[in-house]
C-alpha positions in Angstrom: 0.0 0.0 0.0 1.4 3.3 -0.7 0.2 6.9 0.9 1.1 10.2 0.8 1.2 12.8 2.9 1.4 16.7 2.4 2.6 19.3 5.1 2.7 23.1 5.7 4.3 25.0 8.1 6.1 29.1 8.6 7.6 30.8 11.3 7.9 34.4 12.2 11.2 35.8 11.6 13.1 37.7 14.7 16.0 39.7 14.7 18.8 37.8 16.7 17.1 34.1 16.4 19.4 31.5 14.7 18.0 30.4 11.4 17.7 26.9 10.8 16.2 25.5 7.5 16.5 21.6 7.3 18.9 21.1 9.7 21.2 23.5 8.3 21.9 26.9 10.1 22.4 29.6 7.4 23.5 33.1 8.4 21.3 35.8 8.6 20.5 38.8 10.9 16.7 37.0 11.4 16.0 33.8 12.9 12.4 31.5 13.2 10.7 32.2 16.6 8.9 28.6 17.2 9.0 26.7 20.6 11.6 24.5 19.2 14.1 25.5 17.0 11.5 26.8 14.5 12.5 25.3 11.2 9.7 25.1 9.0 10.8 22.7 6.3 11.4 19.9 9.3 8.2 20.7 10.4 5.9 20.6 7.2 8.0 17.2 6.2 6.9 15.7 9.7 3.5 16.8 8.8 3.7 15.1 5.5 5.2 11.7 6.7 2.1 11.7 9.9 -1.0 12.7 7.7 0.6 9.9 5.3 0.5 7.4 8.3 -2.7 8.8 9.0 -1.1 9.9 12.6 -2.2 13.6 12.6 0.2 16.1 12.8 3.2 17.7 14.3 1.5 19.4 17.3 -0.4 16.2 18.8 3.1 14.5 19.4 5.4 18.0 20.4 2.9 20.1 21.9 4.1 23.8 22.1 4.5 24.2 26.2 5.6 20.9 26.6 9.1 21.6 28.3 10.6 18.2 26.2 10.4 20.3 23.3 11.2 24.0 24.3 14.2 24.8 21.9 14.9 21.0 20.7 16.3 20.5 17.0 14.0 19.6 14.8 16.3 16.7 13.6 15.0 15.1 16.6 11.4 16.0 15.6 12.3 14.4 12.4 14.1 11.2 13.6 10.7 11.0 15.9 8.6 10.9 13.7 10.8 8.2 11.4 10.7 5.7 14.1 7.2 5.9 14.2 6.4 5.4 10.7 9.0 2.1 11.2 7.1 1.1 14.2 3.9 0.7 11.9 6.2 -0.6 9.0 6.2 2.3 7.0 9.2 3.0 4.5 9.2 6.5 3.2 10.0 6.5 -0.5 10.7 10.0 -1.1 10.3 13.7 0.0 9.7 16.9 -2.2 9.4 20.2 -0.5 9.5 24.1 -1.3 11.0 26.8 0.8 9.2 30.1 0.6 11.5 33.0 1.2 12.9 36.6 0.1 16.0 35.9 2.2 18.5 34.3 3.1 19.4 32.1 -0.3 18.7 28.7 0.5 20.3 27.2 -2.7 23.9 27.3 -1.0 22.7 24.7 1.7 20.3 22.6 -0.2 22.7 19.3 -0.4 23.5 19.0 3.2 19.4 19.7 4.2 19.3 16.8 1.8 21.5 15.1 3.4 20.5 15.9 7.2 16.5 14.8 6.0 17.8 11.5 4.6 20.4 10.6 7.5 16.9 11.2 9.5 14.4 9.3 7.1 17.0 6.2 6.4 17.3 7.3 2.8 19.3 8.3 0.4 19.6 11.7 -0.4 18.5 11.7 -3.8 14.9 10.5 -2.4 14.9 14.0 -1.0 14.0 17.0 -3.4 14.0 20.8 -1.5 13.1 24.2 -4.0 13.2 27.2 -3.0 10.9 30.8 -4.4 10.7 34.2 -3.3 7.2 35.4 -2.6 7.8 38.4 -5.0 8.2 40.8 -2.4 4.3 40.0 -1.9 2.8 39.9 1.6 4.3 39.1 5.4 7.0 36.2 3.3 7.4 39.0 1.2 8.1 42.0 3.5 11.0 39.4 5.4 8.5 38.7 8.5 8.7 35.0 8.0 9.6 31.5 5.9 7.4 28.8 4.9 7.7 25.8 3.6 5.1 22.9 2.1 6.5 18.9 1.9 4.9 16.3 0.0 5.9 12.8 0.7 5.6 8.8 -0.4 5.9 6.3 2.1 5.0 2.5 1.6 3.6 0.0 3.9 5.7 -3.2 4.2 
């Protein structure tokens, strides 16, 4: 049986936050405000890989105010939500996201998001696809107040 799973997610950005985009943190004056480390393309794959499972989403299993999550890398998040797709013996077959952003120029760090995502997922980084658009200087992605990201994902059950 194969599913799939599609995820959304964007965070505020704040001057003096660290910005961290798949794993990867990219320098920039803004950072994601989030109760973990606020990485929206982490968060919208999680979403993807759970509604795929049919497991919900990212908030039912890292509640915001839980003090387990309060800062935590979203790696972890990520690996989480891996070992619970295995527990149901689900293998995910691929990944293809989209990071919405004026600034800062994801392209540099694209290959080792891929590779952070697929170190997490248990495979390979070509099974992992991440874009990245401008908003066209058009609305609150536009004006630099935040990043989104959107994830589609194929997993299999075994």
């Amino acid at each position: 049986m194969i599913r799939v799973g599609i995820g959304y997610d964007i965070h505020r950005l704040e001057v003096g936050l660290p910005c961290r985009l798949g794993g990867v943190t990219i320098e920039h004056e803004k950072g994601m405000a989030g109760y973990s480390d606020g990485d929206p393309l982490l968060h919208a794959i999680c979403d993807a890989l759970l509604g795929a499972a049919g497991l919900g989403d990212i908030g039912i299993y890292f509640p915001e105010g839980e003090p387990t999550w309060k800062g935590i890398n979203s790696l972890t998040l990520l690996s989480e939500v891996s070992k619970m797709l295995i527990d149901r013996q689900y293998q995910v077959m691929n990944v293809d996201s989209i990071i919405i952003a004026e600034r800062p120029r994801v392209a540099p760090h694209v290959h080792a998001m891929k590779k952070n995502i697929g170190r997490c997922l248990s495979i390979s980084e070509d099974c992992v696809n991440i874009k990245a658009t401008t908003n066209e200087k058009v609305g609150f992605i536009g004006r630099e107040e935040g990043i989104a990201a959107h994830a589609v994902c194929l997993i299999e059950y075994h």
